[in-house]
N, CA, C, O and CB atoms as a CASP TS submission, in Angstrom:
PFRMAT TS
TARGET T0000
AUTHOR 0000-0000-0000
METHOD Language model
MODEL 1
PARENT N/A
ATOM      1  N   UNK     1     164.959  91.665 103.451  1.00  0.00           N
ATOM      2  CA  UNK     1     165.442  92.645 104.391  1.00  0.00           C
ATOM      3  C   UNK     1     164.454  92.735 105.556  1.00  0.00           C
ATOM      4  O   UNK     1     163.302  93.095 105.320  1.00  0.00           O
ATOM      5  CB  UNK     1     165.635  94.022 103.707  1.00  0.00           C
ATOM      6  N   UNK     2     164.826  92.437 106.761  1.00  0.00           N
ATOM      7  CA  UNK     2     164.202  92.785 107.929  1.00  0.00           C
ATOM      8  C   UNK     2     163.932  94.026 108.301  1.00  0.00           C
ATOM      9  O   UNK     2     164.805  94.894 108.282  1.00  0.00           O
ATOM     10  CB  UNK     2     164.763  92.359 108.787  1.00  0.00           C
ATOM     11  N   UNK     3     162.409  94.311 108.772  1.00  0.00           N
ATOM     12  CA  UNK     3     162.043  95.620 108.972  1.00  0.00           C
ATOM     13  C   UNK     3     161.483  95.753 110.830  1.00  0.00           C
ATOM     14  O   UNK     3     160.392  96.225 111.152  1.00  0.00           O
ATOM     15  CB  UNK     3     160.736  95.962 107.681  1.00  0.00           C
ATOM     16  N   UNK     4     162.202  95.383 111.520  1.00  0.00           N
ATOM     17  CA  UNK     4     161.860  95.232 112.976  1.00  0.00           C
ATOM     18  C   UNK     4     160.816  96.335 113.755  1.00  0.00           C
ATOM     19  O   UNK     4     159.779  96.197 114.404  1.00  0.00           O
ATOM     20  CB  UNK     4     163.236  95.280 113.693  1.00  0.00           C
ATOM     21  N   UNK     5     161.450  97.229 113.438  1.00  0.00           N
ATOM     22  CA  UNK     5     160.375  98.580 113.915  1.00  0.00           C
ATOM     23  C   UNK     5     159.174  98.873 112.947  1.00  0.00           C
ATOM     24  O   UNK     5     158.632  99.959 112.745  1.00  0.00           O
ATOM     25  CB  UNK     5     161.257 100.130 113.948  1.00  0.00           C
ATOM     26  N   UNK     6     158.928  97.828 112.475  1.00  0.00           N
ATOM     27  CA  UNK     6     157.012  98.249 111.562  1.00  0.00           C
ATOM     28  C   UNK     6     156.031  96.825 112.512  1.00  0.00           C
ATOM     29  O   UNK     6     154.884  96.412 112.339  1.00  0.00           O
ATOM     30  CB  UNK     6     156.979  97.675 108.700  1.00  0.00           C
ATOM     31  N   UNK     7     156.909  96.484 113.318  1.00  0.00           N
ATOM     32  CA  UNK     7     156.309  95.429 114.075  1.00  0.00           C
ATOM     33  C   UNK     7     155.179  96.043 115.285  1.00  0.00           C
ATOM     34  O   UNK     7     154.123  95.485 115.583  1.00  0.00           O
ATOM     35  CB  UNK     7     157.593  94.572 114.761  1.00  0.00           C
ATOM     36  N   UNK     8     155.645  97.192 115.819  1.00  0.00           N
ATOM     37  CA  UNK     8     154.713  97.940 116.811  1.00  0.00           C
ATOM     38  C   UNK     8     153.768  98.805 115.737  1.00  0.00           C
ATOM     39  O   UNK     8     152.643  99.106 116.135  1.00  0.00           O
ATOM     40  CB  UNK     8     155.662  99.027 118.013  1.00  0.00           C
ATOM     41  N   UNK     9     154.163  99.212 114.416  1.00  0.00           N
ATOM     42  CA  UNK     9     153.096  99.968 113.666  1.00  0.00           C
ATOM     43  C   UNK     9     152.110  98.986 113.394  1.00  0.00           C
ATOM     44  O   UNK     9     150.942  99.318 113.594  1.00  0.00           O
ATOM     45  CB  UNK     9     153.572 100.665 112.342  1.00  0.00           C
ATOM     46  N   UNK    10     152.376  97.704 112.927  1.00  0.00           N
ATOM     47  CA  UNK    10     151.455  96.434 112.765  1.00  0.00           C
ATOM     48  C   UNK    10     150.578  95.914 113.617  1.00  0.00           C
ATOM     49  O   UNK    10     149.436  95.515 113.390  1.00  0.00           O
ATOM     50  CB  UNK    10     152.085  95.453 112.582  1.00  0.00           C
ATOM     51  N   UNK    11     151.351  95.949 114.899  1.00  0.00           N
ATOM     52  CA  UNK    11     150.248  95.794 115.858  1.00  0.00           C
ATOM     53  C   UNK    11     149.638  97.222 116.764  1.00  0.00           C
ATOM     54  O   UNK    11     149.032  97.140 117.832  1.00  0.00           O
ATOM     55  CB  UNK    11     150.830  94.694 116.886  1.00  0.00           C
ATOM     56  N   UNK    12     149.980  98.539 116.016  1.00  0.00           N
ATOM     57  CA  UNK    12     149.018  98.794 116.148  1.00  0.00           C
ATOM     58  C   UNK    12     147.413  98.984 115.511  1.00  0.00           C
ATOM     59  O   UNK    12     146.280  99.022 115.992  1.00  0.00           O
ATOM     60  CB  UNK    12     149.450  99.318 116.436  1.00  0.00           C
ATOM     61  N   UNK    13     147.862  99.053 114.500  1.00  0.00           N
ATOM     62  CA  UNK    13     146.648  98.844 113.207  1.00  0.00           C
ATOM     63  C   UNK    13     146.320  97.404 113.573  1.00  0.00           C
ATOM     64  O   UNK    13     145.281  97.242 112.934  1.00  0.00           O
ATOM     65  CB  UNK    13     147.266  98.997 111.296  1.00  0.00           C
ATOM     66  N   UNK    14     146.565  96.224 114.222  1.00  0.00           N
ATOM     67  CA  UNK    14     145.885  94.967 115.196  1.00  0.00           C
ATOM     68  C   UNK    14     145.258  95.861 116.150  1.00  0.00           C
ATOM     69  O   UNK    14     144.085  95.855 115.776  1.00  0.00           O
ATOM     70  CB  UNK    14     147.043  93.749 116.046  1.00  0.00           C
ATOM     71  N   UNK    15     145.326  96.542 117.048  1.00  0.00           N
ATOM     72  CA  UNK    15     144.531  97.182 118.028  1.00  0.00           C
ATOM     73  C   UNK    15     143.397  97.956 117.957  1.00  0.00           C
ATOM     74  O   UNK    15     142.459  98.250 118.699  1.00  0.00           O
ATOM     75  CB  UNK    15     145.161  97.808 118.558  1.00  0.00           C
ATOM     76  N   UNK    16     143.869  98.262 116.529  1.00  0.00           N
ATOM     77  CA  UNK    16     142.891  99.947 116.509  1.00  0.00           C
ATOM     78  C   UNK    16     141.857  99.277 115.862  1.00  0.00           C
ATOM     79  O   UNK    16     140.767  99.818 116.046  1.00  0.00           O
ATOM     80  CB  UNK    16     143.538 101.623 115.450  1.00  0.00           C
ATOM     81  N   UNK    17     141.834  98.210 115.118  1.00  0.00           N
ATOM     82  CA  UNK    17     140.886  97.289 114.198  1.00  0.00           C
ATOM     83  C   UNK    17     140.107  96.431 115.507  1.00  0.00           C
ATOM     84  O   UNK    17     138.997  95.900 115.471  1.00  0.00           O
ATOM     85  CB  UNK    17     141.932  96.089 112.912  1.00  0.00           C
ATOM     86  N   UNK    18     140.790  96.470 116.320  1.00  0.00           N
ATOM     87  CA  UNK    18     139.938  95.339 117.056  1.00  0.00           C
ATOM     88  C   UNK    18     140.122  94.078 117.235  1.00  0.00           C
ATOM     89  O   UNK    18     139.294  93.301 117.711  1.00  0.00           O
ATOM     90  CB  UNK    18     138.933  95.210 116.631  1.00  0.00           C
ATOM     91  N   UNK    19     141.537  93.740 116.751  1.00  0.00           N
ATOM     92  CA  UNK    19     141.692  92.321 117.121  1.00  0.00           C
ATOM     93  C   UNK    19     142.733  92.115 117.828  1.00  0.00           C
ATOM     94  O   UNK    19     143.569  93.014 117.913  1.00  0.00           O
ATOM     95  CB  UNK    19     141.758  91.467 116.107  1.00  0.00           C
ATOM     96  N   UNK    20     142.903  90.993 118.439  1.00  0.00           N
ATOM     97  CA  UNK    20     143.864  90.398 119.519  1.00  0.00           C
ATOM     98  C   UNK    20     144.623  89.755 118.298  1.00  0.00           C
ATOM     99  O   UNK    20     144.285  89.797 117.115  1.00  0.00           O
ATOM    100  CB  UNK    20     143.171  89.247 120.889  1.00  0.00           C
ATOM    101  N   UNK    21     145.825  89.096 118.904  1.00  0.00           N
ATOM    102  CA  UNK    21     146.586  88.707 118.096  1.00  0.00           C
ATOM    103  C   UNK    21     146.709  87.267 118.030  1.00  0.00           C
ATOM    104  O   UNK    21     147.605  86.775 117.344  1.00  0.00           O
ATOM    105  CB  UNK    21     147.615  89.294 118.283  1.00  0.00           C
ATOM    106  N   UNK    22     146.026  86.657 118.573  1.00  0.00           N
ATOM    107  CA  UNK    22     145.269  84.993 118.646  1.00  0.00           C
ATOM    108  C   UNK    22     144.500  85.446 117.353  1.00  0.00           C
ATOM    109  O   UNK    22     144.722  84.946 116.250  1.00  0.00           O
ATOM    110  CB  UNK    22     144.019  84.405 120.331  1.00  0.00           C
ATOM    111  N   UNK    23     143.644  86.364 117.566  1.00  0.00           N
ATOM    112  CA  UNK    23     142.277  86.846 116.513  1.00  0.00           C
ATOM    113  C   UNK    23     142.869  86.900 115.083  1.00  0.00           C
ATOM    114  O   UNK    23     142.540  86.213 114.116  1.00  0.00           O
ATOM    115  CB  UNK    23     141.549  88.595 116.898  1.00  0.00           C
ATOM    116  N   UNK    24     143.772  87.822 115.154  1.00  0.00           N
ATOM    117  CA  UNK    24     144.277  88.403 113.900  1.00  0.00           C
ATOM    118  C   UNK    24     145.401  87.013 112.890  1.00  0.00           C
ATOM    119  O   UNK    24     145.493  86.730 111.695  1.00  0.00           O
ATOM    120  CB  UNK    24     145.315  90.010 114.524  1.00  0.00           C
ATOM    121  N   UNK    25     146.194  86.374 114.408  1.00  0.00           N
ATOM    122  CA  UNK    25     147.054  85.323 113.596  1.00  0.00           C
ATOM    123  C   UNK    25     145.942  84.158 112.759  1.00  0.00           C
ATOM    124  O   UNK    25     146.369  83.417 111.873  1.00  0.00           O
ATOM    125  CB  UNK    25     148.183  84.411 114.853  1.00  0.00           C
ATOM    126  N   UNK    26     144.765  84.152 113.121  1.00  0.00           N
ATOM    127  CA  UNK    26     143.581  82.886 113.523  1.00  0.00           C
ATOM    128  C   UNK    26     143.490  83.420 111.574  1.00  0.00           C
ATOM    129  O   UNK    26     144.068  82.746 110.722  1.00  0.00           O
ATOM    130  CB  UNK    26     141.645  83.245 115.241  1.00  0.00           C
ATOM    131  N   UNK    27     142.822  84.464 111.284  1.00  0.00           N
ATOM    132  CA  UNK    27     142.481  85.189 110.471  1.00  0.00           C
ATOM    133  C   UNK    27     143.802  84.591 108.962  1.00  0.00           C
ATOM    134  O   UNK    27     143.704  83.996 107.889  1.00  0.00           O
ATOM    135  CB  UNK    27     142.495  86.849 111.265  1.00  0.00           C
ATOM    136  N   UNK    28     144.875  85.199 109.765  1.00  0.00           N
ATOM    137  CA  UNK    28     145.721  85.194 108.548  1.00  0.00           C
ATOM    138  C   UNK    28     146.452  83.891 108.228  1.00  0.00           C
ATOM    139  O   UNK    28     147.307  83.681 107.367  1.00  0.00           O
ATOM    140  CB  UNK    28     146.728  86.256 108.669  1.00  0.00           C
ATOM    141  N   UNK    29     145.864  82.995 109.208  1.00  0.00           N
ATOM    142  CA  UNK    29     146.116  81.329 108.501  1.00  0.00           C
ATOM    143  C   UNK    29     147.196  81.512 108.915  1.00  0.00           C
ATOM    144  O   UNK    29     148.056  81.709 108.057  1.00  0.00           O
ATOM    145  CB  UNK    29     146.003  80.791 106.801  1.00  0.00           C
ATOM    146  N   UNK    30     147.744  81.532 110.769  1.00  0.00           N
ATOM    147  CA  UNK    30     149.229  81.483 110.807  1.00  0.00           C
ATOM    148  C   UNK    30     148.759  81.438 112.288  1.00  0.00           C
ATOM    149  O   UNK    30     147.840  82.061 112.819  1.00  0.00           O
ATOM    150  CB  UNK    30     150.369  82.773 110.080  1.00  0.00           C
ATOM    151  N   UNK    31     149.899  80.259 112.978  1.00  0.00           N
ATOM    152  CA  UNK    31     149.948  80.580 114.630  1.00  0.00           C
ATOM    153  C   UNK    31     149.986  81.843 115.115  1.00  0.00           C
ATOM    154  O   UNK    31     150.340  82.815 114.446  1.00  0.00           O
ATOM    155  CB  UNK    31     151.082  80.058 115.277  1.00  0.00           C
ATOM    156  N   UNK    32     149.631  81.878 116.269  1.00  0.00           N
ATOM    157  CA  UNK    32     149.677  83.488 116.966  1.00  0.00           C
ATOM    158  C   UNK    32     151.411  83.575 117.386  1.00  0.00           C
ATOM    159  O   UNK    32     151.992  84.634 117.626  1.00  0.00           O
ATOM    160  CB  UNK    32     148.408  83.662 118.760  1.00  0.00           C
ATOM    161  N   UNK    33     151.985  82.344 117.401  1.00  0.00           N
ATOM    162  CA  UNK    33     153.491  81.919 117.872  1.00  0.00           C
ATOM    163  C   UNK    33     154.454  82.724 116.762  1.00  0.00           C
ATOM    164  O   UNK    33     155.343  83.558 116.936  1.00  0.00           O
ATOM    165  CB  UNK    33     153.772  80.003 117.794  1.00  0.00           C
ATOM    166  N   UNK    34     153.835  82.051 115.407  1.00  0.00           N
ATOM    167  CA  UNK    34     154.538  82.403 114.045  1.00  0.00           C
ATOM    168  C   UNK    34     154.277  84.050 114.026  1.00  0.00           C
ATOM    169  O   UNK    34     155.195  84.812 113.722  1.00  0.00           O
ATOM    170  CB  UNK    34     153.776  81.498 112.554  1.00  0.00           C
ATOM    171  N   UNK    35     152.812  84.583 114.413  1.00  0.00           N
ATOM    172  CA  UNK    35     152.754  86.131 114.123  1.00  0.00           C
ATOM    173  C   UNK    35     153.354  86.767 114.601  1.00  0.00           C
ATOM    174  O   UNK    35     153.716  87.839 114.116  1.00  0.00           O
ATOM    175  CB  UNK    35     151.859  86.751 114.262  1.00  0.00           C
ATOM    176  N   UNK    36     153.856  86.111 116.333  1.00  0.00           N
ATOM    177  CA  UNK    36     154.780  87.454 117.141  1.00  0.00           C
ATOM    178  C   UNK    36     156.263  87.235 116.818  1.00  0.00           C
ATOM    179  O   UNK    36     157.213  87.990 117.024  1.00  0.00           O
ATOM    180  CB  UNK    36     154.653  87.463 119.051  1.00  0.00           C
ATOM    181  N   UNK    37     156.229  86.061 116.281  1.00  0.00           N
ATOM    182  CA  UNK    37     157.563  85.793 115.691  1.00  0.00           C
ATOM    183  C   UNK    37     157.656  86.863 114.785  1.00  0.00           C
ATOM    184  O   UNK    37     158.369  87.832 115.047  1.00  0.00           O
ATOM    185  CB  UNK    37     157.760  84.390 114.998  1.00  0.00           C
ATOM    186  N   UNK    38     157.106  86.797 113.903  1.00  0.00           N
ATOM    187  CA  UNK    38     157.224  87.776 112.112  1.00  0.00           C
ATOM    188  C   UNK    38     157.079  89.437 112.938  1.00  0.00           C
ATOM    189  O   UNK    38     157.664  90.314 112.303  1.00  0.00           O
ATOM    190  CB  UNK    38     155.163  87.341 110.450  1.00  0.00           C
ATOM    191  N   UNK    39     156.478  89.854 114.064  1.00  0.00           N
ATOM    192  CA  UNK    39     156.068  90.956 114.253  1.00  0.00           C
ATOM    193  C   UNK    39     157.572  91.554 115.036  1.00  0.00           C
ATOM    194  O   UNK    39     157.968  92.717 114.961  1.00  0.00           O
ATOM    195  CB  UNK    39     154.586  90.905 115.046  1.00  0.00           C
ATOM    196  N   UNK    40     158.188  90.542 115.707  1.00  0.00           N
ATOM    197  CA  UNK    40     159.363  91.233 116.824  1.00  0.00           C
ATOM    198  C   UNK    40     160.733  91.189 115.811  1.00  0.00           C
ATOM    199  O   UNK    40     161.690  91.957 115.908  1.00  0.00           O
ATOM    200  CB  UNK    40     159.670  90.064 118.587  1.00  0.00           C
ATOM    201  N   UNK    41     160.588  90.153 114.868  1.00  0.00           N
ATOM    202  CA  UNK    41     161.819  90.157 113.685  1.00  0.00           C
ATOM    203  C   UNK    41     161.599  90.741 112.685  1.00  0.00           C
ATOM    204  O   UNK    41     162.602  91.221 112.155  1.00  0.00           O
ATOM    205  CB  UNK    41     162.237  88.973 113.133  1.00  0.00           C
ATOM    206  N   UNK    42     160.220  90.980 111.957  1.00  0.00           N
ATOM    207  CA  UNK    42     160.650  92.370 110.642  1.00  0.00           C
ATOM    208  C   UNK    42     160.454  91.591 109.947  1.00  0.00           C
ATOM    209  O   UNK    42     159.713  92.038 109.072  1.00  0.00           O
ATOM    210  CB  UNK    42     162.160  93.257 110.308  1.00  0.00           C
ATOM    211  N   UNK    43     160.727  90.436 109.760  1.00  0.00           N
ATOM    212  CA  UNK    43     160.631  89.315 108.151  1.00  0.00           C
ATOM    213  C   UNK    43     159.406  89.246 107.965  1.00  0.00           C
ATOM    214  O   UNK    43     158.659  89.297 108.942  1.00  0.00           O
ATOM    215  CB  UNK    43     161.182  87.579 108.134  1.00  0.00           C
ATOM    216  N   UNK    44     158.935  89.124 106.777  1.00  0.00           N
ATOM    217  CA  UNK    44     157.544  89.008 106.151  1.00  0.00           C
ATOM    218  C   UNK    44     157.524  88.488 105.010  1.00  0.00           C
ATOM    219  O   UNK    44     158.499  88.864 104.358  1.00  0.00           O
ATOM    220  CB  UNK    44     156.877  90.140 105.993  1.00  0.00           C
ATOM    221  N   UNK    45     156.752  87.676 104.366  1.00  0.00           N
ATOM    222  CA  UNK    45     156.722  87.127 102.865  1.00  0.00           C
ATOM    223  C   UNK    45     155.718  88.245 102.389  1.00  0.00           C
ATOM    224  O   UNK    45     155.001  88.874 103.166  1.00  0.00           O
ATOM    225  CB  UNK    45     156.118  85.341 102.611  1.00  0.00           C
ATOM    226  N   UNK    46     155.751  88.429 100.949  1.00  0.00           N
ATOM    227  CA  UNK    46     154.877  89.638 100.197  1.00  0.00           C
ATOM    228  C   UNK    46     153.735  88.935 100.523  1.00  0.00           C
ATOM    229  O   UNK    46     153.135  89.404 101.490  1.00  0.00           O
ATOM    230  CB  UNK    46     155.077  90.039  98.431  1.00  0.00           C
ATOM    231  N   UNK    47     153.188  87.835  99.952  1.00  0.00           N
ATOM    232  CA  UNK    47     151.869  87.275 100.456  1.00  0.00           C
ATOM    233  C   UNK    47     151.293  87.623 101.814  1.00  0.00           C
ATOM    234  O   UNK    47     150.188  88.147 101.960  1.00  0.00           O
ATOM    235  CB  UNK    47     151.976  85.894 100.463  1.00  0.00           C
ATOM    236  N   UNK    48     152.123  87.294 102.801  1.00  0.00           N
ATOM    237  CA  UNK    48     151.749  87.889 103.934  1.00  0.00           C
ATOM    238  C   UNK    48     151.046  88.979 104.593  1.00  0.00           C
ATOM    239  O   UNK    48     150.077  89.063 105.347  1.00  0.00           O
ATOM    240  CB  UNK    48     152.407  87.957 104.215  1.00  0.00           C
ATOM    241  N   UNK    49     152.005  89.922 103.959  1.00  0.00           N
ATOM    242  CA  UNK    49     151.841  91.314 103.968  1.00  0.00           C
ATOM    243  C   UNK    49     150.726  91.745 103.168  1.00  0.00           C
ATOM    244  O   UNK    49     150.081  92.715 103.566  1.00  0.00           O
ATOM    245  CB  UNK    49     153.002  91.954 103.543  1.00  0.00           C
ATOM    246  N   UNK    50     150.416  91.187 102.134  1.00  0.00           N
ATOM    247  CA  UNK    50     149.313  91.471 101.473  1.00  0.00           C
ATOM    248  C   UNK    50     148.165  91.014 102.002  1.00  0.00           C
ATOM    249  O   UNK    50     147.276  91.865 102.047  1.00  0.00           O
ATOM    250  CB  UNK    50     149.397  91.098 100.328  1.00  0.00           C
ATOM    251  N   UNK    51     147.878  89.902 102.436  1.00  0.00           N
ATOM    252  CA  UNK    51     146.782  89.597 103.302  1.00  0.00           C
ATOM    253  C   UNK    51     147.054  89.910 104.872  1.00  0.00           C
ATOM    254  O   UNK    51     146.505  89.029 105.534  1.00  0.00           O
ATOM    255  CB  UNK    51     146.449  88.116 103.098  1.00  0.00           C
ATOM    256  N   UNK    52     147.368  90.365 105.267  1.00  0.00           N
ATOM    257  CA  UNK    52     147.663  91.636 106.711  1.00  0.00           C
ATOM    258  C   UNK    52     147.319  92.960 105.902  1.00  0.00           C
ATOM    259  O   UNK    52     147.063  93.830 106.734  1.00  0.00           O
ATOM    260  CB  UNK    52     149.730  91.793 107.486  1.00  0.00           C
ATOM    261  N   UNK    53     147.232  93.358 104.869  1.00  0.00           N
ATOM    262  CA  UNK    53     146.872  94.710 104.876  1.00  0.00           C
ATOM    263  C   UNK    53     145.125  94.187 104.127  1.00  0.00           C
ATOM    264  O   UNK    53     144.338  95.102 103.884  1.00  0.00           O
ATOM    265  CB  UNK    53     148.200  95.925 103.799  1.00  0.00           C
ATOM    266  N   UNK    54     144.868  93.309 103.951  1.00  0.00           N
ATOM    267  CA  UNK    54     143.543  93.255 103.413  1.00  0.00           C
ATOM    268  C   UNK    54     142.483  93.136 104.873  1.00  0.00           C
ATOM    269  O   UNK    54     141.421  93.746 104.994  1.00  0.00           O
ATOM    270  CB  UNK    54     143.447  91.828 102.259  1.00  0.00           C
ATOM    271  N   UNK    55     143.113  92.148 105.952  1.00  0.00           N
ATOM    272  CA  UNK    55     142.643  92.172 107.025  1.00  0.00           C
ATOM    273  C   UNK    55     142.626  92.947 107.916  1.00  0.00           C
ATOM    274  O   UNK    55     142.094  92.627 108.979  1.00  0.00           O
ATOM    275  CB  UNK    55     142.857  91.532 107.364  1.00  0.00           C
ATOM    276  N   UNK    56     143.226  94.236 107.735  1.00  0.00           N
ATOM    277  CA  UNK    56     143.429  95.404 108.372  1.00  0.00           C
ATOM    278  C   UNK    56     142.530  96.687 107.193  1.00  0.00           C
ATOM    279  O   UNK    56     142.536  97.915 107.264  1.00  0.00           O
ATOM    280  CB  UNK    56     145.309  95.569 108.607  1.00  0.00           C
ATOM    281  N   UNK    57     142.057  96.061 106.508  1.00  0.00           N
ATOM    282  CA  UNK    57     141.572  97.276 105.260  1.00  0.00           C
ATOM    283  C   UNK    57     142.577  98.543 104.899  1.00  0.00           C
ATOM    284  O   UNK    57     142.105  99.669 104.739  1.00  0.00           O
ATOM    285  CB  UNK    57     140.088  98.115 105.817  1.00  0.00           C
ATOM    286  N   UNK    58     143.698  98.336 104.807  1.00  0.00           N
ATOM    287  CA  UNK    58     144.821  99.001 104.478  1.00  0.00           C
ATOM    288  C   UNK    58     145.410  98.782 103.285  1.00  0.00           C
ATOM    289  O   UNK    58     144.882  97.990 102.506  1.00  0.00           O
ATOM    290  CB  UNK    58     145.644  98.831 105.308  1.00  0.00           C
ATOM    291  N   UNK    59     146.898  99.612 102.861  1.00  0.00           N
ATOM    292  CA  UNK    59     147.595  99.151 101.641  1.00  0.00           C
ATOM    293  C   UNK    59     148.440  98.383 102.308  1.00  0.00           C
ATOM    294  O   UNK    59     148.421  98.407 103.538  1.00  0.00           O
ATOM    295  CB  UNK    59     148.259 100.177 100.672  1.00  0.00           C
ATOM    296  N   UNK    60     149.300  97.591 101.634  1.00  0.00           N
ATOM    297  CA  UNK    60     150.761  97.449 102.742  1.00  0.00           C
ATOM    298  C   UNK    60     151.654  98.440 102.741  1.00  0.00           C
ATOM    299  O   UNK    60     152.374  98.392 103.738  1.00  0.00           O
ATOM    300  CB  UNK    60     151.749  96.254 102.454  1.00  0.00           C
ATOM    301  N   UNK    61     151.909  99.393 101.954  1.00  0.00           N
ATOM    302  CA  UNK    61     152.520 100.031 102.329  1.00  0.00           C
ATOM    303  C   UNK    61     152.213 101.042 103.500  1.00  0.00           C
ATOM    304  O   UNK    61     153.133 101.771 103.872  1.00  0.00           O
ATOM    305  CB  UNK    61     152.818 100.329 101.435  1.00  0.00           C
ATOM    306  N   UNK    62     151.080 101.125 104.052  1.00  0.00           N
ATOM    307  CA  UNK    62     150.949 101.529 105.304  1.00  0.00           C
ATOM    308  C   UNK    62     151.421 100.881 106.502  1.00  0.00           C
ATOM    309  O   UNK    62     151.178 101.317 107.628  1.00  0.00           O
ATOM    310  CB  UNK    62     149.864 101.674 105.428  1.00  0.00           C
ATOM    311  N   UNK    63     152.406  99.359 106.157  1.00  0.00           N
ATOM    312  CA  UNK    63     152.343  98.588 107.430  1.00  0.00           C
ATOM    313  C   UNK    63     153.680  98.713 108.004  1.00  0.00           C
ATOM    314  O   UNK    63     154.157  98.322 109.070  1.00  0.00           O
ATOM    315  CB  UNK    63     151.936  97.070 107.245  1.00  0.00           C
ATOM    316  N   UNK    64     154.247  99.483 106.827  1.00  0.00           N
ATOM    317  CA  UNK    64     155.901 100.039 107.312  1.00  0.00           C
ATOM    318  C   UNK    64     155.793 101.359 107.402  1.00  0.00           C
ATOM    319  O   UNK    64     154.971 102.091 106.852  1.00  0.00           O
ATOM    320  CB  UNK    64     157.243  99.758 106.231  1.00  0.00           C
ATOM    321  N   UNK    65     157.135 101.772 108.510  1.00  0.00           N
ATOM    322  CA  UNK    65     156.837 102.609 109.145  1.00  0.00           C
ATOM    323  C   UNK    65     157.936 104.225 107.833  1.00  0.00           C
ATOM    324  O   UNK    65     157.896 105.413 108.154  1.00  0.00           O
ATOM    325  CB  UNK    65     157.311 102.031 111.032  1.00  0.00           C
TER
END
């Protein structure tokens, strides 16, 4: 299930941490192409999401809105 609107909550927890999104895609072993892809469409693999909330020092369930 696509979650489109946790895409601006995601990047903001990218902002508030301090990274650009070159920085942050670099990090999570994924083009910055593939991240704004996954960030403007909502799709995410659980893996994903789990290492986006480790690189953000979060749960994932903080990454939806």
């Amino acid at each position: 299930m696509p979650f489109p609107e946790n895409g601006e909550k995601i990047r903001r927890f990218i902002k508030a941490r301090g990274f650009t999104q070159a920085r942050f895609a670099s990090l999570l072993g994924v083009e910055e192409r593939s991240l704004r892809k996954m960030l403007h469409n909502g799709v995410y693999d659980v893996r994903v999401l789990l290492k986006m909330a480790a690189i953000l020092s979060c749960r994932a369930t903080d990454l939806f809105p």
